[in-house]
C-alpha positions in Angstrom: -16.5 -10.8 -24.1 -18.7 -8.4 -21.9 -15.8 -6.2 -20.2 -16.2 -5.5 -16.4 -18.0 -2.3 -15.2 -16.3 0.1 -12.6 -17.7 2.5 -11.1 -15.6 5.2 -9.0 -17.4 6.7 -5.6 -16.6 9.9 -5.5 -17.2 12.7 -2.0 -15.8 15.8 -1.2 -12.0 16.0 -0.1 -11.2 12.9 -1.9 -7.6 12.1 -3.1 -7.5 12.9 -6.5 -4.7 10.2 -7.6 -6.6 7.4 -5.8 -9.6 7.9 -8.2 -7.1 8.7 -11.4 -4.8 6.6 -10.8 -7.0 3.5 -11.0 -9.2 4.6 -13.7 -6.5 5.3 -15.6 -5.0 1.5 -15.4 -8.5 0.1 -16.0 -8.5 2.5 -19.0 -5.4 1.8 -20.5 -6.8 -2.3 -20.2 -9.4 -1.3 -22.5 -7.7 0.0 -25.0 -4.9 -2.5 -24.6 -7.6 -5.2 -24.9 -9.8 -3.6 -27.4 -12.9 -3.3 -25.7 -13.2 -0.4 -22.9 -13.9 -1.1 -19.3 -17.3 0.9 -18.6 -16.0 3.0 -16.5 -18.6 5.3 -14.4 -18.2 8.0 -11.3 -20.8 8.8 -9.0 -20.9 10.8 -6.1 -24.3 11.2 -3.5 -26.1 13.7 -5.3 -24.6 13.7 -8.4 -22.9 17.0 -7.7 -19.3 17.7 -8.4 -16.8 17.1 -6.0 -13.6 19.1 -4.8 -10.6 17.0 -4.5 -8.1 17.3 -1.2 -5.8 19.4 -4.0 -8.8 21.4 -5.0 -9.1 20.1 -8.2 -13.1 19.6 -9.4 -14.5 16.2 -10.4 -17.7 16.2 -12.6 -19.3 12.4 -11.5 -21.5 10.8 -14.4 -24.7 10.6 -12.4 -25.4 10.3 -8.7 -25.3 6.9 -6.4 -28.8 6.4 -6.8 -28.9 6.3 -10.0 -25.9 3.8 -10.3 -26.4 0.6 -11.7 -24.6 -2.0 -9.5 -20.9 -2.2 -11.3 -18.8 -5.6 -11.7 -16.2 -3.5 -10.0 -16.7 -1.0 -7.1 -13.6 1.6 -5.9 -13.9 3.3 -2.6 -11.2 5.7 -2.7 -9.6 7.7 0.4 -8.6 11.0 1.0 -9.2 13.6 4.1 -13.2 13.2 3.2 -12.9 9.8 4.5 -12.2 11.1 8.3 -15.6 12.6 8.9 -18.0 11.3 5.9 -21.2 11.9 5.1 -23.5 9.6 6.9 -25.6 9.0 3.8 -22.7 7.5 1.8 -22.4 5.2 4.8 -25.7 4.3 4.2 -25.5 4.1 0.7 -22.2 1.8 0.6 -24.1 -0.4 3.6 -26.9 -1.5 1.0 -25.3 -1.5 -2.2 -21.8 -2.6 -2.1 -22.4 -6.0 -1.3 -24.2 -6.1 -4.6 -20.7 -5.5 -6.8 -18.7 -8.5 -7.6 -15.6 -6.9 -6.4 -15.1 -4.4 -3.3 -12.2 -2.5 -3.5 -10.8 0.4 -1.1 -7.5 2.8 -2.6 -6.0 4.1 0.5 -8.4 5.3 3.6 -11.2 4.7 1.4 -10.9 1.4 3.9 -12.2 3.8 6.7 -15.7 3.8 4.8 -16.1 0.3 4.1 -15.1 -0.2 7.6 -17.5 2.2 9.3 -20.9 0.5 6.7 -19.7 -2.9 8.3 -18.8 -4.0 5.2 -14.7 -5.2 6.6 -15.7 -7.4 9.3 -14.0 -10.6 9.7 -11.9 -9.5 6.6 -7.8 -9.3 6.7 -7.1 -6.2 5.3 -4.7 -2.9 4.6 -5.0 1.0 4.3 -2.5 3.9 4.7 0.3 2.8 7.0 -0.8 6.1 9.3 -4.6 4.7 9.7 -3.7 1.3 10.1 -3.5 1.6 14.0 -7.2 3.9 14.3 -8.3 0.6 11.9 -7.7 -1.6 14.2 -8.6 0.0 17.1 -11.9 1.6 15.9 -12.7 -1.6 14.4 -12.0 -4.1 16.4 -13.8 -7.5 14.3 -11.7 -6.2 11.4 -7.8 -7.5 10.5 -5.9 -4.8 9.6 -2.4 -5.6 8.0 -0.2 -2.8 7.9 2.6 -4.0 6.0 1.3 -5.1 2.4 1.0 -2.7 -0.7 -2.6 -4.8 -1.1 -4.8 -7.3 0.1 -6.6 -9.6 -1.5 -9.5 -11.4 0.5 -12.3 -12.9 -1.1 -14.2 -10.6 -3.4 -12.4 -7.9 -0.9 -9.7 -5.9 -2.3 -8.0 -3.2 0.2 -4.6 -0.7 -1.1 -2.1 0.9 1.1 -1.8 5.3 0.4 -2.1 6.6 -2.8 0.3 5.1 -5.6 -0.6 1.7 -4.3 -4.1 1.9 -5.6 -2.4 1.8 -9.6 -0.6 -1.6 -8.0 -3.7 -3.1 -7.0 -5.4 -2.1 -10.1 -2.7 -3.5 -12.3 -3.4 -6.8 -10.3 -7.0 -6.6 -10.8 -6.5 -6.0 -14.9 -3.8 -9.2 -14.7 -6.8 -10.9 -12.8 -9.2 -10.2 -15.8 -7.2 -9.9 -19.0 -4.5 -11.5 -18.1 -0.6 -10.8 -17.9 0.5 -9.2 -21.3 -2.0 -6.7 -20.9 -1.5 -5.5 -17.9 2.2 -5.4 -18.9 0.9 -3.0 -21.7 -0.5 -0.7 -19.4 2.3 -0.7 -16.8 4.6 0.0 -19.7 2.5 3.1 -21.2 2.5 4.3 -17.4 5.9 3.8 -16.4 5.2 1.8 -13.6 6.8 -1.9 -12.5 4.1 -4.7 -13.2 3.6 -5.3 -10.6 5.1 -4.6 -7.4 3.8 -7.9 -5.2 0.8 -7.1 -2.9 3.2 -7.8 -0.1 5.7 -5.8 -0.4 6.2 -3.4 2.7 4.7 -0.4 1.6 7.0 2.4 3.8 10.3 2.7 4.5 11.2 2.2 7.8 12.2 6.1 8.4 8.6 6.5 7.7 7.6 4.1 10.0 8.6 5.5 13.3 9.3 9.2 14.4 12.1 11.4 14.2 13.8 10.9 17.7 14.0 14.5 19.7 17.6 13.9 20.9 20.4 14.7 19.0 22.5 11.4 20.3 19.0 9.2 19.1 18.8 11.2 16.0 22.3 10.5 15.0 22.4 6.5 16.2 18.6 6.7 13.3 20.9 8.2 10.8 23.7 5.7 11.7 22.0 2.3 11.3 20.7 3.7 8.0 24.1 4.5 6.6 25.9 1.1 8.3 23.2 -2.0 8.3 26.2 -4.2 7.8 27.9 -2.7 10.9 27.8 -4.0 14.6 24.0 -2.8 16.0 23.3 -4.6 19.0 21.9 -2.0 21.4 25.0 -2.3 23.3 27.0 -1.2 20.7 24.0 1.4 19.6 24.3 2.7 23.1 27.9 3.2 23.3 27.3 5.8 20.4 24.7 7.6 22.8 26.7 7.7 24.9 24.0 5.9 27.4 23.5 3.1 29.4 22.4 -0.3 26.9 19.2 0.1 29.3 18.6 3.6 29.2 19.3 4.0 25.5 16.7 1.1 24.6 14.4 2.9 26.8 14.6 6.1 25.6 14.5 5.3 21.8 11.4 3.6 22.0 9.8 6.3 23.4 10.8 8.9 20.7 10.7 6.7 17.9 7.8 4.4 18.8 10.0 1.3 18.1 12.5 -0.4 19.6 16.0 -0.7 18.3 16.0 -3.9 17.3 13.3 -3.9 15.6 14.4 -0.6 13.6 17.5 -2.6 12.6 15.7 -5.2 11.3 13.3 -2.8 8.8 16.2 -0.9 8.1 18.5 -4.0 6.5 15.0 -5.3 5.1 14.5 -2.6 3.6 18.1 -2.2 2.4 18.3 -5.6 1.0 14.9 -5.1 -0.9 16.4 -2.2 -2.4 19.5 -4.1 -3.6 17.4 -7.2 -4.7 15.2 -4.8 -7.3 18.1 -2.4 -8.5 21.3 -4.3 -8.5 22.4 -7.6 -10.0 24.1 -8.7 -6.7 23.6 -12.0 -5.0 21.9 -13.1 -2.8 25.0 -13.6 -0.7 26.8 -10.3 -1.4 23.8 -8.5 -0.1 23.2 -10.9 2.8 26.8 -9.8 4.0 25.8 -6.1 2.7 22.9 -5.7 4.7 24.2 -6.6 7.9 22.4 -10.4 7.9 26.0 -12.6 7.6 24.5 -15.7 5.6 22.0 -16.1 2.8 19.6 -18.1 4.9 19.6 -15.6 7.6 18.1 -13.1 5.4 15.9 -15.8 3.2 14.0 -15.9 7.3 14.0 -12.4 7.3 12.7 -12.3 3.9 9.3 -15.2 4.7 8.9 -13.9 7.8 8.3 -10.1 6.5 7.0 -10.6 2.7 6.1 -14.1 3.0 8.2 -15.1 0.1 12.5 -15.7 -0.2 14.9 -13.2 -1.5 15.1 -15.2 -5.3 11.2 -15.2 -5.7 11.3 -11.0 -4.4 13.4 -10.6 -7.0 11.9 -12.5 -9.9 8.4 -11.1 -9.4 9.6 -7.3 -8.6 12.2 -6.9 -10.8 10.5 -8.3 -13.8 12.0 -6.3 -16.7 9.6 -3.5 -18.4 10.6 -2.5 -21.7 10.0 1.1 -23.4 6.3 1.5 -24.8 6.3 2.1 -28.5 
């Protein structure tokens, strides 16, 4: 069987780990499956590129001399925010010729900017989700999932989620067992499901300035099965239920309720992939009260109940030998 070709763009400022951490998963399937992926990188002019850590990459030739891959991987990284024009260019005429278009990170920002998202439901780093959207308006931008998967489009959240997508992508074409192979010899969980939220919800909103605000974030953290109606969240502020719900959505960017709400998700995910608790003991732990309560939460968020979260997360990964 003719293994799929990949071939890595690579520019200047690129994140390092969303060009390594792929190509080592698609590696690892080639050994695991005894024939290699051919695996190639190439950046404009064939010159090597320094990574947003300073590390050098050597490519293997430059993008014209590329021959059009099975696979091509846009990575992200600061290089993405002002990139060349001719790799714009370049991506315009000659990605739709791959079989599959991926994008690790902000690499989205490129594909994006060559037209080549439009019409498209897609993801990126949660913290360019929002310019996503905005700067591109005929794109859907989903800034909840790990990964997307539309069509021969594949789009990854920041960093570590590009080895997630590319786990996905090696289940896709050698099936399970060897992408288990590879997660095992990495360390990593095969897989983490595309959508899983991909930040926590401290990370998703801003520190609040005021101490009182500061203290009701830490609060709800350390008590999702306590009382947090924004009366009750007030009353700790020591503000009016008004004023309070006011005045933490303009530090934090969010409004209480919703915080409490990614707060005991997140919670409850946490318990679901770490603990052998039920379904019920974590309903009540989280702050939810009844198993169904949170199985809404749960298909509303992830798109998928709390007993299928856990089966396809918290699949068991045993030592590599």
């Amino acid at each position: 069987m003719t293994q799929p070709s990949v071939l890595v763009v690579l520019f200047d400022d690129v994140q390092s780990l969303d060009v390594t951490g792929p190509v080592e998963v698609f590696a690892g399937a080639g050994k695991a499956a005894g024939s290699a992926y051919e695996i190639r990188t190439a950046s404009l002019d064939g010159a090597p590129v320094r990574t947003s850590s300073g590390l050098m990459l050597v490519p293997d030739s430059g993008l014209a001399d590329a021959a059009a891959p099975h696979t091509l991987l846009v990575p992200g990284g600061n290089g993405t925010r002002t990139p060349d024009p001719r790799l714009i260019d370049w991506l315009r005429t000659h990605a739709p010729r791959a079989e599959r278009l991926v994008s690790i990170c902000t690499g989205a920002l490129l594909l994006a900017e060559a037209g080549l998202l439009d019409g498209h439901r897609v993801t990126s780093h949660w913290a360019v989700c929002e310019r996503l959207a905005r700067d591109y308006p005929a794109v859907e931008v989903d800034p909840d999932p790990i990964f997307v998967r539309d069509g021969k489009l594949a789009t990854s959240a920041g960093v570590t989620a590009g080895i997630d997508l590319a786990l996905a992508l090696v289940e896709e074409d050698h099936g399970r067992d060897i992408a288990l192979t590879v997660a095992r010899h990495l360390v990593v969980f095969l897989r983490r499901p595309g959508n899983q939220a991909q930040f926590s919800a401290q990370l998703a909103v801003q520190t609040a300035r005021r101490e009182p605000l500061r203290d009701v974030q830490q609060h709800i953290t350390e008590h999702p099965e306590g009382d947090l109606s924004v009366e009750a969240l007030a009353a700790r502020a020591r503000l009016s239920p008004r004023h309070f719900a006011r005045a933490f959505q303009e530090e934090t960017g969010m409004t209480p309720g919703r915080y409490v709400e990614r707060v005991r998700l997140e919670q409850a995910r946490r318990l679901l992939e770490d603990t052998p608790d039920g379904v019920e003991e974590i309903s009540r732990a989280c702050g939810y009260g009844t198993p169904e309560a949170m199985r809404r939460a749960f298909v509303k968020v992830l798109g998928s109940a709390p007993a299928e979260y856990r089966r396809r997360f918290h699949a068991p990964v045993q030592p590599a030998h």
